[in-house]
C-alpha positions as CSV (number, residue, x, y, z in Angstrom):
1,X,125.5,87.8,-73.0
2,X,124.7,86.8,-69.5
3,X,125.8,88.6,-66.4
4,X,125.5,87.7,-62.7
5,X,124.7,91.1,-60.0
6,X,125.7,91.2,-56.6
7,X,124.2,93.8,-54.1
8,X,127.0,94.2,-52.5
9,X,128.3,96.6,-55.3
10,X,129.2,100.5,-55.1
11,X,126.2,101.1,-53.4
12,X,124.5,98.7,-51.4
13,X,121.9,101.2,-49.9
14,X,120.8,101.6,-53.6
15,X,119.3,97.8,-52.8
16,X,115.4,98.5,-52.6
17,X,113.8,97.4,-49.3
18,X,110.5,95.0,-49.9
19,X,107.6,95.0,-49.3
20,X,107.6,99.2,-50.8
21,X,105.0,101.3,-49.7
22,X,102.0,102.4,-51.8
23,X,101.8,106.3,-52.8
24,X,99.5,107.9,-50.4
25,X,96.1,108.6,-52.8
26,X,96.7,105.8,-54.5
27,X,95.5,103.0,-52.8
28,X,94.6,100.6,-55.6
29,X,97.9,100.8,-57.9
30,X,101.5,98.9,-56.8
31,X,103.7,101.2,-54.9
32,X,105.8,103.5,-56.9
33,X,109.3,102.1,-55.7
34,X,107.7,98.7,-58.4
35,X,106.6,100.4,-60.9
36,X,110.2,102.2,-61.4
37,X,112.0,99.4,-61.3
38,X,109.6,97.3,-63.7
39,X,110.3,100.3,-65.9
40,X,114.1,100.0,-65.5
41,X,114.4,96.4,-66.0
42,X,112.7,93.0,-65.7
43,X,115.3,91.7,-62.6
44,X,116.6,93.6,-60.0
45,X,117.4,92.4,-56.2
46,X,115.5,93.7,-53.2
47,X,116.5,93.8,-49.5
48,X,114.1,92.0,-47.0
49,X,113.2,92.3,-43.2
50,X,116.3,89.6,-42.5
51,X,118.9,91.4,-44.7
52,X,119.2,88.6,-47.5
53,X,118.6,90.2,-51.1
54,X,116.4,87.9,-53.6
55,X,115.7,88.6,-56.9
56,X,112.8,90.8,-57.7
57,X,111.1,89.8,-61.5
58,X,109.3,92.6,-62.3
59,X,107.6,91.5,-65.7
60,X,104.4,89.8,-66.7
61,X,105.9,87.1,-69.0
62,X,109.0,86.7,-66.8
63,X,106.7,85.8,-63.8
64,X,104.2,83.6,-65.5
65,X,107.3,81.4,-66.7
66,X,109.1,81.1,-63.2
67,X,105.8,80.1,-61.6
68,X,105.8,77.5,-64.0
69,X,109.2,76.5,-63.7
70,X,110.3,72.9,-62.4
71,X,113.6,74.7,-61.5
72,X,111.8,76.8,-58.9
73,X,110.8,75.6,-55.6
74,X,107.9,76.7,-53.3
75,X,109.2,74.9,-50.3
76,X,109.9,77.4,-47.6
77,X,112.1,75.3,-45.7
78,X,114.9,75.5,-48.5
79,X,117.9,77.7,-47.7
80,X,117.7,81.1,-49.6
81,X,113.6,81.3,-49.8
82,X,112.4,84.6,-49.7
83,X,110.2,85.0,-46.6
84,X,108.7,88.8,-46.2
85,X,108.3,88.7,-42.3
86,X,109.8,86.0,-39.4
87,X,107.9,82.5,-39.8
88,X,105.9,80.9,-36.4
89,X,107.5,78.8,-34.7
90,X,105.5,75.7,-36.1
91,X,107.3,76.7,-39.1
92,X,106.1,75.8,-42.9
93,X,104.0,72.8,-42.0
94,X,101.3,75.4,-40.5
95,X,100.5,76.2,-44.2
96,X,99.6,72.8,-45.6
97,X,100.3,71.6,-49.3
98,X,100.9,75.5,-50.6
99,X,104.8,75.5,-49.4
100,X,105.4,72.0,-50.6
101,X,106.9,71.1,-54.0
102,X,105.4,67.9,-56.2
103,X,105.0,65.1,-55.5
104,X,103.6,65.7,-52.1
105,X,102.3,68.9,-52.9
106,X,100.4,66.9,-55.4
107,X,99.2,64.2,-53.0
108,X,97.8,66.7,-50.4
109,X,96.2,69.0,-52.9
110,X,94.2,66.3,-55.1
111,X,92.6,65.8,-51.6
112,X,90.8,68.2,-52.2
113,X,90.7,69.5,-55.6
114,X,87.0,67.4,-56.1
115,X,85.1,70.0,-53.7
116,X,86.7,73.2,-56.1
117,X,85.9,71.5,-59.2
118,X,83.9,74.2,-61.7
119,X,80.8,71.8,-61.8
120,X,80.4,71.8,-57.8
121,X,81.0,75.4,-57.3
122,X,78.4,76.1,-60.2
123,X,76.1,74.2,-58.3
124,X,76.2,76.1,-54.7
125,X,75.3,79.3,-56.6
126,X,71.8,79.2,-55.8
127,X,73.1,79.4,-52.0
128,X,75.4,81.7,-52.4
129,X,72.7,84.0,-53.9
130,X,70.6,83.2,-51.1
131,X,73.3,84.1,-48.5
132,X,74.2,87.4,-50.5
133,X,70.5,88.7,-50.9
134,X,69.6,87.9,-46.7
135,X,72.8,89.9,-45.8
136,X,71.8,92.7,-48.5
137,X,68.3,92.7,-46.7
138,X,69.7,92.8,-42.7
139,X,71.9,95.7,-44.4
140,X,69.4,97.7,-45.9
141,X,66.9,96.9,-42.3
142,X,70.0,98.2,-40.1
143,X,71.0,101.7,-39.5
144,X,73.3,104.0,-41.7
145,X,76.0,104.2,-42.1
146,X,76.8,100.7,-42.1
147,X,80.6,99.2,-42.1
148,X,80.3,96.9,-45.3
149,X,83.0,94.9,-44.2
150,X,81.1,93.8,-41.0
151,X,77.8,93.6,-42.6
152,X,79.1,92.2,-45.7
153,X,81.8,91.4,-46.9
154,X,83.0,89.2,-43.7
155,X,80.0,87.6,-43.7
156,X,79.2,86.5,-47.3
157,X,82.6,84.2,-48.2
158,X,82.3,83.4,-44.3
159,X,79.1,81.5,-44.6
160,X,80.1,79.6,-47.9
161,X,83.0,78.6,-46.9
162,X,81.6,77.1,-43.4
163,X,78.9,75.4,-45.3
164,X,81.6,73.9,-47.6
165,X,84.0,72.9,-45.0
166,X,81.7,72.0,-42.4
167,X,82.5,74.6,-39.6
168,X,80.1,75.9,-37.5
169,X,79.3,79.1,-38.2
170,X,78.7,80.2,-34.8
171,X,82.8,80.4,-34.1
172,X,83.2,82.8,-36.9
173,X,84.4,85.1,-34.2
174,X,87.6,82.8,-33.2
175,X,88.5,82.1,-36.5
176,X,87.7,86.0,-38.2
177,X,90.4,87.1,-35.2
178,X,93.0,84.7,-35.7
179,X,93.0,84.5,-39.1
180,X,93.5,88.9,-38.8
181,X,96.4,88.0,-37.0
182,X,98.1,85.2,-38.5
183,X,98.1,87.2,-41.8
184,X,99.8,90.3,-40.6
185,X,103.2,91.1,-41.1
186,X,103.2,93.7,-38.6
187,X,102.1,91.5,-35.7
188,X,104.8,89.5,-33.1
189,X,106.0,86.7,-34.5
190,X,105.2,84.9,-31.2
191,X,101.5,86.5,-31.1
192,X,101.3,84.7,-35.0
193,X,102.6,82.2,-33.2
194,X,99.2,81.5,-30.8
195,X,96.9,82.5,-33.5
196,X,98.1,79.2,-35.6
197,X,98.3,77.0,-32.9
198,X,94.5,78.4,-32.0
199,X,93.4,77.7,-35.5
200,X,95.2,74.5,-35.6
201,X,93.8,73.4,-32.2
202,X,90.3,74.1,-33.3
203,X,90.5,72.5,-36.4
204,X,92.1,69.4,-34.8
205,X,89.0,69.2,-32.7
206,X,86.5,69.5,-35.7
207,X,88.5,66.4,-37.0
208,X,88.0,64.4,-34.2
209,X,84.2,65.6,-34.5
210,X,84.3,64.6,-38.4
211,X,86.3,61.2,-37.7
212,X,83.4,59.9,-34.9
213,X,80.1,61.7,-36.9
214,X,81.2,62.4,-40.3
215,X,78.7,64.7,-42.6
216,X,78.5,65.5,-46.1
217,X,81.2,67.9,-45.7
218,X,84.9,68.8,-46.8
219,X,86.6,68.2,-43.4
220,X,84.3,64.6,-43.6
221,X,85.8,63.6,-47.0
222,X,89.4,64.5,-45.2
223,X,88.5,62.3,-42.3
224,X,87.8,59.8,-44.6
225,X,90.8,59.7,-46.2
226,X,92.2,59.4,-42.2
227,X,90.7,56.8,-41.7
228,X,92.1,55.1,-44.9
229,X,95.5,55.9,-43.6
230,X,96.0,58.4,-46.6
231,X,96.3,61.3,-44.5
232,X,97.1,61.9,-41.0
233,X,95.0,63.8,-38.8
234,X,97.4,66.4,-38.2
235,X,98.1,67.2,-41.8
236,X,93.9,66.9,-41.9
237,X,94.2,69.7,-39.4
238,X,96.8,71.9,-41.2
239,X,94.3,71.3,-44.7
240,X,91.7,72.9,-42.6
241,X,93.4,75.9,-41.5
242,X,94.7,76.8,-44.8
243,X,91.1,76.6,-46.5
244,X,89.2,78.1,-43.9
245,X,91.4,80.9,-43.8
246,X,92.4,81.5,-47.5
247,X,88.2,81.1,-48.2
248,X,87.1,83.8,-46.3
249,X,89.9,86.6,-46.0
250,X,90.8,86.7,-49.9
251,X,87.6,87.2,-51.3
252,X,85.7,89.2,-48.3
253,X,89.3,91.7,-49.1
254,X,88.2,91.8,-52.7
255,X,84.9,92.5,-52.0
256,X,85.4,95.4,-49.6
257,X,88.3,96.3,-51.9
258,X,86.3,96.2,-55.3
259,X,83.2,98.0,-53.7
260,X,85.5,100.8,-52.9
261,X,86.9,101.0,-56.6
262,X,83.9,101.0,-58.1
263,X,82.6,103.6,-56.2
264,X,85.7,105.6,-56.9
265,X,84.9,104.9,-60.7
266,X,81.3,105.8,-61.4
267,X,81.1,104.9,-64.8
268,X,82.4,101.7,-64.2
269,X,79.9,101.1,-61.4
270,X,77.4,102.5,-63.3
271,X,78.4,99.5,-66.5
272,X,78.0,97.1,-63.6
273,X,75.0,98.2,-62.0
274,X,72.9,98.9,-65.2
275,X,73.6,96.1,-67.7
276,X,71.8,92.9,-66.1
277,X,74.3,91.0,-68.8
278,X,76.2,87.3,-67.0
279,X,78.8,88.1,-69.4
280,X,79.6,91.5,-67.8
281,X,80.0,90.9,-64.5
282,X,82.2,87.8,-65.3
283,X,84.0,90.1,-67.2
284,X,83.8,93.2,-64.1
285,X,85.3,90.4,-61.9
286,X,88.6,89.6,-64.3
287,X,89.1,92.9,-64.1
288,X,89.0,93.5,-60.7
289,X,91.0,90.5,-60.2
290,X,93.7,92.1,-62.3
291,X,93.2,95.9,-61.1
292,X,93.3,95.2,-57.3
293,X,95.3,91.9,-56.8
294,X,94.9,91.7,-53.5
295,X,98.0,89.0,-52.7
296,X,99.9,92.2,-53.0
297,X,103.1,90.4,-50.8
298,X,104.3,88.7,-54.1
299,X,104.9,85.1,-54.8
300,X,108.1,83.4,-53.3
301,X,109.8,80.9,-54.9
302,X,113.7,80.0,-54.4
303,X,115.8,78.4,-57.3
304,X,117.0,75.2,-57.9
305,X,119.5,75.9,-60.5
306,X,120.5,78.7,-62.4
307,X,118.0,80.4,-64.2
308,X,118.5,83.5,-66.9
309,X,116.0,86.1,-66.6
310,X,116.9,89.1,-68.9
311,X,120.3,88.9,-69.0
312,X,120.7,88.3,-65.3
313,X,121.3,85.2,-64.4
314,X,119.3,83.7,-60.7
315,X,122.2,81.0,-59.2
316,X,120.9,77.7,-57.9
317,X,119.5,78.8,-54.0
318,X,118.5,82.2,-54.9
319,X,115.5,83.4,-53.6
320,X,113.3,84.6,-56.0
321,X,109.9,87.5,-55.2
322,X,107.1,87.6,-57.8
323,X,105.0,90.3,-57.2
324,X,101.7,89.5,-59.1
325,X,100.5,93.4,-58.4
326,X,103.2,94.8,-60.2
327,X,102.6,91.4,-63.6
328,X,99.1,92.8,-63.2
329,X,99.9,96.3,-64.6
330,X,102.5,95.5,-66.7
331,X,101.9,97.6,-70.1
332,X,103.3,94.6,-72.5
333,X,100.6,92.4,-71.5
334,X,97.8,94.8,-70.1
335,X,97.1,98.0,-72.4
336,X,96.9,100.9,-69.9
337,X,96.9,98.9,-67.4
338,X,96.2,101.6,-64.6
339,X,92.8,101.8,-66.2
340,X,89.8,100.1,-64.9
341,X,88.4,99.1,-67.9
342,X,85.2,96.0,-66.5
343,X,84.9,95.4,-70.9
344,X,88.9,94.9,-70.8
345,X,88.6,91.6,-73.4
346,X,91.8,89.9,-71.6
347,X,91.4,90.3,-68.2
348,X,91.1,86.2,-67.3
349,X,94.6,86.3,-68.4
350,X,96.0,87.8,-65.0
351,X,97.8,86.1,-62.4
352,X,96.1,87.2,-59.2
353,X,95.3,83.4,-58.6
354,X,99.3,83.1,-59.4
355,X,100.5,80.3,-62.3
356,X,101.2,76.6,-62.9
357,X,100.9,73.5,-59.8
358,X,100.4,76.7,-57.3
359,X,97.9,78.3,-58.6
360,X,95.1,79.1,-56.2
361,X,92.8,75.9,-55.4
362,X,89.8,77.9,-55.0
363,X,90.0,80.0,-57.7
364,X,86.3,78.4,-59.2
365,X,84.6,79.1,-55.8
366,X,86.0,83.1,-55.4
367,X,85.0,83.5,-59.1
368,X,81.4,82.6,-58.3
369,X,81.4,84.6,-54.8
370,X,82.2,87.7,-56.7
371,X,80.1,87.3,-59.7
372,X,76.9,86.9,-57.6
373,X,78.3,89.8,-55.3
374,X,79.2,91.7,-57.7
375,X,75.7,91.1,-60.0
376,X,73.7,91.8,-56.9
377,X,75.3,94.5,-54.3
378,X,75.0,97.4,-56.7
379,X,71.8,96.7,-58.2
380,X,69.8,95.8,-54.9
381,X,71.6,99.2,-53.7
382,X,71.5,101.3,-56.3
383,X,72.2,104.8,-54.2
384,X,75.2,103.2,-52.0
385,X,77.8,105.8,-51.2
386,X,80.8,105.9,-49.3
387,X,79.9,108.1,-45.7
388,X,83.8,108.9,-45.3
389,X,86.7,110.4,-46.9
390,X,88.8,108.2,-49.0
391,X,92.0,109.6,-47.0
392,X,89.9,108.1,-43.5
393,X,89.4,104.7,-44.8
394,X,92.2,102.3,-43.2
395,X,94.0,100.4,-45.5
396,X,95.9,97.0,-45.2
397,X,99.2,97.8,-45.8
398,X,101.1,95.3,-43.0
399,X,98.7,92.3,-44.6
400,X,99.6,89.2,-46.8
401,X,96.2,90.1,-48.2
402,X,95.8,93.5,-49.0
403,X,92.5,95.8,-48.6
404,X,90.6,97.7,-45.7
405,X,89.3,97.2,-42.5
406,X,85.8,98.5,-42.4
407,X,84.7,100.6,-45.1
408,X,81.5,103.0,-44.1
409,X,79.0,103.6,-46.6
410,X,75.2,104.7,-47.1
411,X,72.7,104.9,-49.7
């Protein structure tokens, strides 16, 4: 039997608001306003900034299928989607290919699929090691204590994902500042605002750059595909901006982030740090992957029919939340899943990267960034420490990307 739920019941203030604050001290686990209603149910609506009330899924198996779902949409111009905080001005375009349902969304994103592909990534660990082991020496030459998000973190996915793209390092300044802003819920809409059309104006000008001296780059190949008439610049532009910014604040937040649980679990770090075994730290990063899941804002998705999720059943225009933090620590697919367990045998099967067409395109590149971070940092730096209290160290809570702003250690 099948029933429908409106919030506007006996008690609409019973209606959770979202995003739900995480429990002071715990800084790595979902906030505890989740985890009680993914004990109470698999579906359950939430209240948002704007008032409207989508449907929060709360289970592992439940999310995994919607993300898959043709009768889902990620296209954040449909009435009813779920958005967490006021959208720019410039609207869904600024974010490329991500909010766009198939076929287009296919179109734009084989673009550039070639560039992500396993094979290449493989091939740029050498420079990736390279980048990760100068940055680990200017550290260890520099005075303590050192903020490893400035000295490292930043800098490491920074570089790689420059080199790939073809932006000059040199303006890592710009595009480190506007990317902090563009990302933050807690910022003026019209301040997110500038900070797109910044990255977009910048990127627009690199275009032109590619289109008259093309490299062997990824914003080369795009102009390519320009000049074939495949592509327009602008939408060249907007591909830009969404790389360049997913490629360096995902991954330099899970390295800060995972640093910090490691050193917070010493026998964990110690697995890690003592055991020169590939196999390990691929493992160490699944895990991490799973534990922290840094996209802590959930997937959105709004429905395009009805859809029964545990007895509930979504109507047609619904919006729908996923939060992949709370699938992450779901007991039926994770056994104790608030353990940090780097030999946890399943791991790979979480859904930080998210599920189906939308999964992340970089995934392949991140998973080598943190395997020769993650293989390197704590060996090179055997002693590192934090030099602060865990209750001093600023978190990201107001982020679509969760971690911390600087992070002070020593050794």
């Amino acid at each position: 039997m099948t029933t429908t739920f409106e919030p506007a019941g006996a008690d609409p203030a019973a209606v959770l608001h979202y995003p739900m604050e995480r429990a002071a001290g715990c800084p790595f686990d979902p906030p505890p306003g989740l985890r009680a209603q993914q004990r109470e149910g698999p579906i359950t609506r939430v209240r948002l900034w704007d008032g409207s009330t989508p449907w929060l899924v709360t289970r592992y198996a439940d999310q995994r299928a919607l993300m898959s779902d043709p009768r889902v949409s990620a296209d954040v111009s449909r009435p009813g989607y779920p958005n967490v905080a006021p959208i720019p001005s410039g609207g869904p375009s600024g974010f490329s290919f991500i909010t766009m349902d198939d076929p287009e969304h296919n179109r734009l994103r084989r673009m550039v699929t070639a560039p992500f592909a396993i094979r290449r990534v493989r091939a740029m660990r050498p420079a990736i090691q390279e980048i990760v082991d100068g940055l680990i020496d200017d550290m260890l030459a520099g005075p303590k204590p050192a903020d490893l998000v400035e000295a490292f973190a930043l800098p490491v996915p920074s570089l790689v994902i420059c080199r790939l793209l073809g932006v000059p390092y040199d303006d890592h300044e710009f595009f480190q500042a506007n990317s902090k802003i563009l990302i933050r819920r807690s910022v003026a809409v019209e301040r997110r605002d500038e900070a797109r059309r910044a990255l977009l104006g910048y990127l627009d000008d690199l275009m032109a750059d590619k289109l008259a001296r093309p490299g062997d780059d990824l914003l080369s190949g795009l102009g390519e595909r320009v000049r074939a008439g495949e592509l327009t610049r602008a939408e060249a532009a907007r591909m830009g901006v969404l790389l360049l910014v997913a490629g360096h604040e995902t991954t330099a937040n899970m390295i800060a982030l995972g640093t910090l649980a490691l050193l917070r679990n010493p026998d964990q770090l110690a697995l890690l740090r003592d055991a020169d075994d590939p196999a390990l730290v691929e493992s160490a990063v699944e895990e991490l992957l799973r534990y922290l899941t840094i996209t802590h804002m959930g997937r959105r998705r709004v429905a395009l029919a009805d859809i029964e999720i545990g007895g509930q059943v979504i109507r047609a225009g619904d919006g729908i939340v996923l939060p992949n933090d709370l699938a992450n620590r779901d007991p039926d697919a994770f056994p104790e899943p608030d353990r940090l367990d780097l030999r946890r045998g399943d791991a790979r099967r979480h859904v930080a990267f998210g599920f189906g067409v939308h999964q992340c395109l970089g995934q392949p590149l991140a998973r080598i960034e943190l395997q020769v971070v993650y293989g390197t940092l704590y060996r090179r730096v055997p002693t590192l420490a934090l030099a602060t209290d865990l209750e001093k160290i600023p978190f990201k809570h107001d982020g679509a990307v969760y971690g911390v702003y600087e992070l002070p250690v020593t050794w």
